[in-house]
C-alpha positions in Angstrom: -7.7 15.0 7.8 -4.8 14.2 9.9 -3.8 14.7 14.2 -1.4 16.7 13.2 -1.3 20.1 10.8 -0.8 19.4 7.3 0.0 21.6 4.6 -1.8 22.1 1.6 -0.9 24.1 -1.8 -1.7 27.8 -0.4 0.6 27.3 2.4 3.9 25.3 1.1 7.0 26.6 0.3 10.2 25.3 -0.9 10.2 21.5 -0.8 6.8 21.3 0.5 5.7 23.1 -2.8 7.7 20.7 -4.9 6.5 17.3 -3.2 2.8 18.7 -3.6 3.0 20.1 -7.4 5.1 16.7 -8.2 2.1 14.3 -7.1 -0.3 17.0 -8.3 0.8 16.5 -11.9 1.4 13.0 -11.5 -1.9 11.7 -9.8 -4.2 14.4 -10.5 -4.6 15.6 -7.0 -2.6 16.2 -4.1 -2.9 13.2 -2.3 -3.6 13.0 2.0 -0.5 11.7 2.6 1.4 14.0 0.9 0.2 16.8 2.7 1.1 14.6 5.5 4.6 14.5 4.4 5.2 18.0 3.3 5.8 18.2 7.5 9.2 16.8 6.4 9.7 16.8 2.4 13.5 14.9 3.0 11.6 12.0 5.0 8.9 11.5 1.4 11.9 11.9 -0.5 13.7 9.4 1.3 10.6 6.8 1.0 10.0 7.2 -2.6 13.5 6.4 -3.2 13.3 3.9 -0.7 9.9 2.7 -2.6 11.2 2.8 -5.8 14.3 1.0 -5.7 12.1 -1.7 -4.5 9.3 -1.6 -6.6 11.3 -1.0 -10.0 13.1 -4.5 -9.3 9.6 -6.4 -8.6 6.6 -7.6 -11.5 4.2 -4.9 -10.4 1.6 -7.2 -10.1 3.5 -9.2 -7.4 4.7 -5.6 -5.5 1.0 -5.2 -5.7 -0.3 -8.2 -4.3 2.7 -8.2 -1.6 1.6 -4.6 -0.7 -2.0 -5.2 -0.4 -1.4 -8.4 1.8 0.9 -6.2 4.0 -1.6 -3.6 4.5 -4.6 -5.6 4.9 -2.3 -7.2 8.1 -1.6 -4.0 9.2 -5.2 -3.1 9.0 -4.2 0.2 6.8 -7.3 0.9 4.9 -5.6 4.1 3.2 -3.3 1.6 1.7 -5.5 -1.7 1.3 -7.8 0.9 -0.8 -5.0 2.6 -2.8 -3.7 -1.0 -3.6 -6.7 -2.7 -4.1 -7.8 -0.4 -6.4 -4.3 -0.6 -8.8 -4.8 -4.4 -8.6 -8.9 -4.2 -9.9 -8.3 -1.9 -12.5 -5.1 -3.3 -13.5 -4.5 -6.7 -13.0 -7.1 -8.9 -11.3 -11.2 -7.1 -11.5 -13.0 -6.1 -8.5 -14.6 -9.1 -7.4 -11.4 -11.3 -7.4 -9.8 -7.9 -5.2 -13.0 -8.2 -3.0 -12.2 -12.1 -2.2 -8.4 -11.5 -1.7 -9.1 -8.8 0.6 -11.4 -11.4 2.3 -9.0 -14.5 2.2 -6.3 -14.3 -0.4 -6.2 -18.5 -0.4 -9.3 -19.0 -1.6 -9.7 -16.2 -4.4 -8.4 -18.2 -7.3 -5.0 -17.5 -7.3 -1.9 -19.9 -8.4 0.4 -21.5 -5.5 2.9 -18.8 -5.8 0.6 -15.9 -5.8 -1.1 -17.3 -2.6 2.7 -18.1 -0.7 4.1 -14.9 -1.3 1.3 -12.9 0.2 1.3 -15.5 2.6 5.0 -14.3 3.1 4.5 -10.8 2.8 1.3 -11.2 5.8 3.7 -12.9 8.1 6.5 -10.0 7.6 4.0 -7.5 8.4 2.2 -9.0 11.7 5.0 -11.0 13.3 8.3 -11.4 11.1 9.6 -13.9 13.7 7.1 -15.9 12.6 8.8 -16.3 9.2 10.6 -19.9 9.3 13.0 -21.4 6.8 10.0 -23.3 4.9 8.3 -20.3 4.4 11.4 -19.5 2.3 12.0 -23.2 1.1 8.5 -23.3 -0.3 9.0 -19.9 -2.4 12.3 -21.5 -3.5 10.2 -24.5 -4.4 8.0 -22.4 -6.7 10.6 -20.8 -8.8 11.5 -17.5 -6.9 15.2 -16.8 -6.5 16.6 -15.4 -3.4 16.8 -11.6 -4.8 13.0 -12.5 -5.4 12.4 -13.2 -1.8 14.2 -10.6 -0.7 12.3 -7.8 -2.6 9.0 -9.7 -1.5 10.2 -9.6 2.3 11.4 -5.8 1.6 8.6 -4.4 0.1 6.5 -5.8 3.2 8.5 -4.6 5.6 9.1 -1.2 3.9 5.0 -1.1 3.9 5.0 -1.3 7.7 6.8 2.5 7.5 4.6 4.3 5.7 1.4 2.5 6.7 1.8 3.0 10.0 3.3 6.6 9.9 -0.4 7.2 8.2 -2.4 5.5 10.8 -0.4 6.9 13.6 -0.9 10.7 12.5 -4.6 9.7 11.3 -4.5 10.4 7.3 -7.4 10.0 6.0 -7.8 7.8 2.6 -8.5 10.3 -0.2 -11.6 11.3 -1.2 -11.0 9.3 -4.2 -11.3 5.9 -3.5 -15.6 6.7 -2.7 -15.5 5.9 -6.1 -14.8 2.7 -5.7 -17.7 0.0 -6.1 -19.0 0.0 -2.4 -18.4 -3.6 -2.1 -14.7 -4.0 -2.9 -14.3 -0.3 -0.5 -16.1 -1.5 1.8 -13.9 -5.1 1.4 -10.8 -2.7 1.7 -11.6 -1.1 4.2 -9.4 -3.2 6.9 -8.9 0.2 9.8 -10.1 3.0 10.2 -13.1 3.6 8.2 -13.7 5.9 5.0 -14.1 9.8 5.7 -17.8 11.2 4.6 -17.3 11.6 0.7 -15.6 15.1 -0.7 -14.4 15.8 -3.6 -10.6 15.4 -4.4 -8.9 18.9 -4.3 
């Protein structure tokens, strides 16, 4: 599941517990990456705060899109999968997911759509590549500088956790098997899906 020892229900105590029976109740099954975490409960602590305060000021649809444009940069299938799937059953269906995961410019969406993942790509691979008409052309579209900001942010703040998962080789949950295999298998951008369990 991971290179390092992670620690499920049987074995947590204190904080550990709490992060594990938190996500428990609120996803339905301890996640990978929270048995990841429970290693150091202050650091998950820190980037769900960290998460939240960016998220909660964003449309949701955007923080997804931005995320999912990060990861797929980053080649984080944990996290091109967990967002990909939020976007297909949320906002967007699985075969406009499967074509953003392919090329995000030529899946149908609107100017703005397309520049802030555009954005949100260039802060995750090489954020010295971001130039002042990257921002002028957001400007252009209607987003304020607070917008930018939290698109810029929420990029940058997926480079932590995507590459802390990748690093210590978390495995996506058993979960997203579920997925139609086309838009998984269009997800997956890294390392590849683990041989199909069921969630615990």
């Amino acid at each position: 599941m991971a290179f390092i020892e992670t620690i499920d229900e049987e074995r947590a105590t204190g904080r550990a517990a709490e992060i594990l029976a938190a996500d428990r109740e609120a996803m339905g099954f301890v996640p990978n990456f929270t048995q990841l975490f429970a290693q150091r409960p202050e650091v998950y602590a820190a980037w769900q705060q960290l998460k939240a305060a960016v998220s909660e000021s964003m449309d949701t649809r955007r923080y997804e899109l931005v995320t999912l444009a990060a990861a797929s940069r980053l080649q984080s299938t944990y996290c091109s999968l967990a967002h990909g799937k939020i976007l297909a059953e949320r906002f967007l269906g699985a075969e406009t997911v499967q074509m953003l995961a392919a090329d995000h410019r030529t899946a149908g969406l609107d100017e703005v759509d397309v520049a802030v993942m555009d954005l949100a790509e260039k802060v995750a691979g090489d954020p010295t590549s971001v130039t002042q008409q990257d921002v002028d052309r957001l400007r252009e579209l209607g987003l304020t500088d607070r917008d930018i900001f939290d698109v810029v942010v929420a990029a940058a703040a997926r480079c932590f956790f995507s590459k802390t998962l990748d690093a210590l080789g978390a495995e996506p949950d058993a979960v997203y098997a579920g997925l139609e295999p086309a838009l998984r298998d269009a997800l997956t951008v890294g390392r590849p899906m683990p041989p199909a369990e069921r969630p615990v």
